[in-house]
N, C-alpha and C positions, 0 to 999 in steps of 0.2 A: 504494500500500500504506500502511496507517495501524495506527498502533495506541493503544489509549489507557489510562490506567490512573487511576482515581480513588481520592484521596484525601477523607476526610471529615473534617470539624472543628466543636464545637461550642463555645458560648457564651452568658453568660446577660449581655443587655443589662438594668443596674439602674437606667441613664439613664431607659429608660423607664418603670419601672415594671412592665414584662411580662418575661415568660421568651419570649426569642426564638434561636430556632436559626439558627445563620452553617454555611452548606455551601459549603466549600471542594474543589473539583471540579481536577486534572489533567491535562491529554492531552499525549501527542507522535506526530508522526507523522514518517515517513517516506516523501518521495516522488519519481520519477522527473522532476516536473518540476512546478514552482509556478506554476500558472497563475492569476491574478487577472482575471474576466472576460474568458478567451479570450484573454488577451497574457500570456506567458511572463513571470515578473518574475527568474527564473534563467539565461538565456540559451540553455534548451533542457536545463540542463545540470539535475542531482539536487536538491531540498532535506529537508532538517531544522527541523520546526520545536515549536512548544512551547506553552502557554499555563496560566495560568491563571484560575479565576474565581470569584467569591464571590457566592451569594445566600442569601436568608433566606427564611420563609415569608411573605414580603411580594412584590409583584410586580416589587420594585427589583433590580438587578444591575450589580456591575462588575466587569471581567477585564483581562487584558492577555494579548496572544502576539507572537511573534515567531520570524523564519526568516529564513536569509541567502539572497540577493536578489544578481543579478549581471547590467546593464542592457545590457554588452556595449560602453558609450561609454566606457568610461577613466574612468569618475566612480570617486567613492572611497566609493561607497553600496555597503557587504555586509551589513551588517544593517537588516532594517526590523521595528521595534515598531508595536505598535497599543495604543492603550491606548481604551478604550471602558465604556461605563455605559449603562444603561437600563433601561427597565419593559414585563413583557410580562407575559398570559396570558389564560386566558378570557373570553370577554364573556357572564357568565351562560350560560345554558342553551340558547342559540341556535346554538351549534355555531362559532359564529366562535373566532378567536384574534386578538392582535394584538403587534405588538412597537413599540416608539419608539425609538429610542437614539441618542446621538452617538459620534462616531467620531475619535480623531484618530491618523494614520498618519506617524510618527516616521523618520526614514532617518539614524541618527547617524553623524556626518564626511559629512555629505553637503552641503556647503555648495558645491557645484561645480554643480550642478545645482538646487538649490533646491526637493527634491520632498518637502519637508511640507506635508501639508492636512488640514481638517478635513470630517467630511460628519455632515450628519445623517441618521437612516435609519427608515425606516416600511415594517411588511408587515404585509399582514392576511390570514388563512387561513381554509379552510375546506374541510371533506374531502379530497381528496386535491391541492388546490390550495391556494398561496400566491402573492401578486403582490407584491410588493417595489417601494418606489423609494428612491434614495438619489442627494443631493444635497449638493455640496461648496459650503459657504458662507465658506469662508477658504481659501487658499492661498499659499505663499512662491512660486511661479512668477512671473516677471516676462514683460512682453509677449506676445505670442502664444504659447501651449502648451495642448497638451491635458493633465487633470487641473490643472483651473484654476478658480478661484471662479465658480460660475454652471454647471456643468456636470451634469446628471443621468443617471442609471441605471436603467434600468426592467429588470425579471427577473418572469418569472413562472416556478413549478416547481410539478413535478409528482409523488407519490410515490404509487403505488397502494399497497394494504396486501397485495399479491400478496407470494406468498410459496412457493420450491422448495427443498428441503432447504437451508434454512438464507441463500438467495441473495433479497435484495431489488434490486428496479430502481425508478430515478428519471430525471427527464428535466427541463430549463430552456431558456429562451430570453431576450435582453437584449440592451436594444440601448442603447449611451453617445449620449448628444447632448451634444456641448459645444460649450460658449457660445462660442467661437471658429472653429466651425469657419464656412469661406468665408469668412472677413472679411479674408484674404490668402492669396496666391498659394502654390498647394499646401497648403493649412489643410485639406486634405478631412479630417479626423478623425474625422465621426459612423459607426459600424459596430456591426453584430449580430451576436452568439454565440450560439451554442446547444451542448449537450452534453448525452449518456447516461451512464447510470454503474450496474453492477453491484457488490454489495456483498455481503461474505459474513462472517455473524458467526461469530467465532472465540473467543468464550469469554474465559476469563483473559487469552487472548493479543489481546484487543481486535477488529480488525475490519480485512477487508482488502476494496480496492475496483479494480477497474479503471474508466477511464474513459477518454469521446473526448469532445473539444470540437475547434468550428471557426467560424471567424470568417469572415464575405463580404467 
């Protein structure tokens, strides 16, 4: 279940020379369980999370969000930020889209564990298709772990523009390969997700979704 609520804000940049509009954008959602490609980052258990983000009518963008996060090992990680930037939108008239952006994932008091990294991320769309990848080029993890420098994400999604009183469907698939995985005993780490999702817009009160994801 999600909901979200936008805020607007405007501003005239005179650095540049131009009158340039700043959209400041909202959400929070609430949900039965925080899933981050097919692995639980709540322990099965509720979260709460939040975000914000700012773009202009230029194709640059930066946000932050954040949701408490509970790994189930006694670490002292409950909160995790994302702070991220990037540039996306159409490629002319050809129907593509694309996105660029860098990523870095924050887990404060988390020094027990050492799970800040950074990734950079690419997807380029078209009709009711987008294919994603996303690659961690820095990481605090020390020797063998998965979410670790060198590791990638591949996702492809699916969103038809079907549409039943009010109810949209979507559908992904993705599979983690990390750079460590078999380079010691029990390292097997690489696995595919996939997941459906039913969505039903709700007006003022934002938008509520169910969903199933599962992992091989």
């Amino acid at each position: 279940m999600k909901f979200y609520k936008t805020l607007i804000a405007s501003a005239l940049l005179a650095a540049t020379g131009t009158v340039q509009a700043i959209e400041l954008s909202a959400n929070v959602a609430a949900q039965s369980n925080y899933l981050f490609r097919g692995v639980t980052q709540t322990d099965d258990g509720a979260a709460v999370s939040g975000g914000i983000d700012m773009g202009t009518d230029t194709p640059f963008y930066l946000g932050t969000w954040m949701s408490n996060v509970d790994f189930g090992d006694g670490g002292d990680e409950t909160v995790e930020v994302d702070l991220y930037g990037g540039i996306g939108g159409d490629i002319g008239t050809t129907g593509l889209s694309y996105d660029l952006s860098a990523w870095y994932y924050w887990y404060p008091g988390g020094d027990h564990n050492q799970l800040d990294y950074a990734e950079a991320s690419g997807s380029l769309g078209y009709g009711w298709f987008t294919a994603s990848i996303a690659y961690t080029f820095w990481a605090d993890a020390g020797g063998k772990h998965s979410f670790n420098s060198g590791d990638a994400y591949y996702s492809l999604s699916v969103a038809p523009p079907w549409e039943y009183q009010g109810f949209t469907t979507s559908a992904m698939i993705g599979t983690y390969q990390f750079d460590d995985d078999g380079d010691c005993r029990e390292c097997d780490f690489n696995y595919t997700n996939w997941g459906i999702s039913v969505a039903k817009d709700a007006g003022d009160f934002g938008s509520f979704s169910v969903n199933y994801e599962q992992t091989d």
